[in-house]
C-alpha positions as CSV (number, residue, x, y, z in Angstrom):
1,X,125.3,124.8,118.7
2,X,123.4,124.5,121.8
3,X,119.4,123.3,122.2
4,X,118.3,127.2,122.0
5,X,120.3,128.6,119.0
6,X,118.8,125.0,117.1
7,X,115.4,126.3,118.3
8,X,115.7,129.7,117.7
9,X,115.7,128.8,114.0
10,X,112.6,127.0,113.7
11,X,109.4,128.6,112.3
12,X,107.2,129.1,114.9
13,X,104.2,130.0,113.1
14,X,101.1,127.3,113.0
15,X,97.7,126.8,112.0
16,X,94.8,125.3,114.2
17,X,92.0,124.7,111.9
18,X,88.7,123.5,114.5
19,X,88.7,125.7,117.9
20,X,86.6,123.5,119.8
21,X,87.7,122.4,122.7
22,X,90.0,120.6,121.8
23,X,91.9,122.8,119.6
24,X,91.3,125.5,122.2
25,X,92.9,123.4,124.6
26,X,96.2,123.2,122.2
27,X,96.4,126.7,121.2
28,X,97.1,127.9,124.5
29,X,99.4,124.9,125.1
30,X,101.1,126.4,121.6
31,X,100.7,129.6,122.9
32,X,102.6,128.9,125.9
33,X,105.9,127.9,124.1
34,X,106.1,130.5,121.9
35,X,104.1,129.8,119.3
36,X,101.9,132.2,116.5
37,X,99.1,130.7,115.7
38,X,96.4,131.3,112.9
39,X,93.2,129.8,114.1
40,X,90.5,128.9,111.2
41,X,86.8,127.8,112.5
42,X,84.0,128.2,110.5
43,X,82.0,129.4,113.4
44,X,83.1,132.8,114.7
45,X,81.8,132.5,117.6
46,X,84.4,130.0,118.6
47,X,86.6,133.6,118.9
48,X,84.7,134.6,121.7
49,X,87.2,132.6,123.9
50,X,90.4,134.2,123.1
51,X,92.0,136.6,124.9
52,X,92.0,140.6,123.3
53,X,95.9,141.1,123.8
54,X,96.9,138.1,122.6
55,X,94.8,139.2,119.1
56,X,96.0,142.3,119.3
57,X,99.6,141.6,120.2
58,X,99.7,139.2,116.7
59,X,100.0,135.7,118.9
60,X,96.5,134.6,117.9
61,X,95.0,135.3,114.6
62,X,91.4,134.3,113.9
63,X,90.3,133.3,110.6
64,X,86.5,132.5,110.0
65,X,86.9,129.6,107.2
66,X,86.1,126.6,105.8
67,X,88.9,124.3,106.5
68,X,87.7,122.4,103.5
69,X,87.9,124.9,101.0
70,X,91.0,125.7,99.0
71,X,90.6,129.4,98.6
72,X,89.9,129.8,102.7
73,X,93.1,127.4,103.4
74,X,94.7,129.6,100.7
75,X,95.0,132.5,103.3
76,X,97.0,130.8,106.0
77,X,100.6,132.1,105.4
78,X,102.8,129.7,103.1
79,X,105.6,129.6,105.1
80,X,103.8,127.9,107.7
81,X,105.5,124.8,110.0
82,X,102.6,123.3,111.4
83,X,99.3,122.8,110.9
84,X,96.8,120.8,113.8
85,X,93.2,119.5,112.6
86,X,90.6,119.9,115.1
87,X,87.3,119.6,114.0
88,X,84.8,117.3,115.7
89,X,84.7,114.9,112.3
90,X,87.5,112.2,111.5
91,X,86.3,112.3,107.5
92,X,86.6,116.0,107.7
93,X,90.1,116.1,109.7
94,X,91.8,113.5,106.8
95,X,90.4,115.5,104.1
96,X,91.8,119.0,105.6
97,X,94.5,117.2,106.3
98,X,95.2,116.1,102.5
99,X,94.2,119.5,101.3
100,X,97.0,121.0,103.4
101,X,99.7,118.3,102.6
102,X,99.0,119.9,98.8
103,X,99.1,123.0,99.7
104,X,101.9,123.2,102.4
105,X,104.5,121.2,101.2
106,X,106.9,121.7,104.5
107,X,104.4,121.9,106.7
108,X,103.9,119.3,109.4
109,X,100.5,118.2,109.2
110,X,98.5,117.2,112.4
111,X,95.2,115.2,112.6
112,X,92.9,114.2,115.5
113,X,91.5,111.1,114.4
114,X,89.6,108.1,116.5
115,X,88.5,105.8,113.7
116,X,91.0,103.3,113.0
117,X,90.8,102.8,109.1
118,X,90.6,106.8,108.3
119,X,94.0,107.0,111.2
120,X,95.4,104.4,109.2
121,X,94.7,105.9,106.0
122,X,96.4,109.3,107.2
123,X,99.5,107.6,108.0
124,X,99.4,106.4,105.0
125,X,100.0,109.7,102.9
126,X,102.2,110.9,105.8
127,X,99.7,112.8,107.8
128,X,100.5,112.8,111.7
129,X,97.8,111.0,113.4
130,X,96.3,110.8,116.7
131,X,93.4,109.3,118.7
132,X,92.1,110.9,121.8
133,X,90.9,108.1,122.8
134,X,94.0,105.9,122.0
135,X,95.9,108.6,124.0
136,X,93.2,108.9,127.3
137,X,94.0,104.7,127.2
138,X,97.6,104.9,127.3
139,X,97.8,106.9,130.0
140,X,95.0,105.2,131.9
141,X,96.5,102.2,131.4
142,X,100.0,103.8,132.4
143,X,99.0,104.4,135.6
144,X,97.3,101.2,137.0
């Protein structure tokens, strides 16, 4: 089986949940490589940014929701295969996180995290964890 045929079979559905700028920013990396993305902000206004075809074509799907709520995560399609944490609160991120480890059992879960101890305690329970910050070092630090 070559590279495509093993990719062909993977779910390429995901959830953002935050589309701040940061999860704007990885939705239309996501986009880009094929994926369908259901995007969950409580604000609706953080729709204004996206492109009409791409709603209407099915690629994007806006939800206005509570990431934090049960019922509003209830909607996001339970076949799911990924789902990225975006808001702009660490606390928030971990608990949305947790709340979707429950409810998605196969999904990869996502979390943007900079504090330390809350990062930790996502890797703890299995939740992917990342730092902006840790990353914008790395790569600072890569380079000089």
């Amino acid at each position: 089986m070559n590279t495509h045929d093993k990719n062909s079979t993977i779910n390429r559905e995901a959830a953002i949940i935050g589309c701040g700028e940061y999860g704007y920013a990885i939705l239309n990396s996501m986009k880009t490589i094929g994926f369908t993305l259901n995007v969950m902000d409580i604000n609706p206004d953080s729709f204004q940014k996206f492109s009409g075809m791409d709603i209407k074509n099915g690629s994007i799907i806006p939800m206005v929701g509570n990431g934090m709520s049960i019922n509003d995560l209830s909607i996001l399609p339970k076949d799911i295969s990924i789902i990225v944490v975006m808001t702009g609160d660490d606390s928030i991120n971990l608990f949305i996180g947790q709340l979707s480890k429950f409810l998605f059992r196969t999904a990869k879960i996502i979390c943007k995290i900079n504090n330390e101890k809350i990062m930790l305690l996502g890797k703890n329970q299995g939740i992917l964890t990342f730092s902006t910050t840790a990353l914008l070092n790395e790569t600072i630090l890569s380079v000089i």
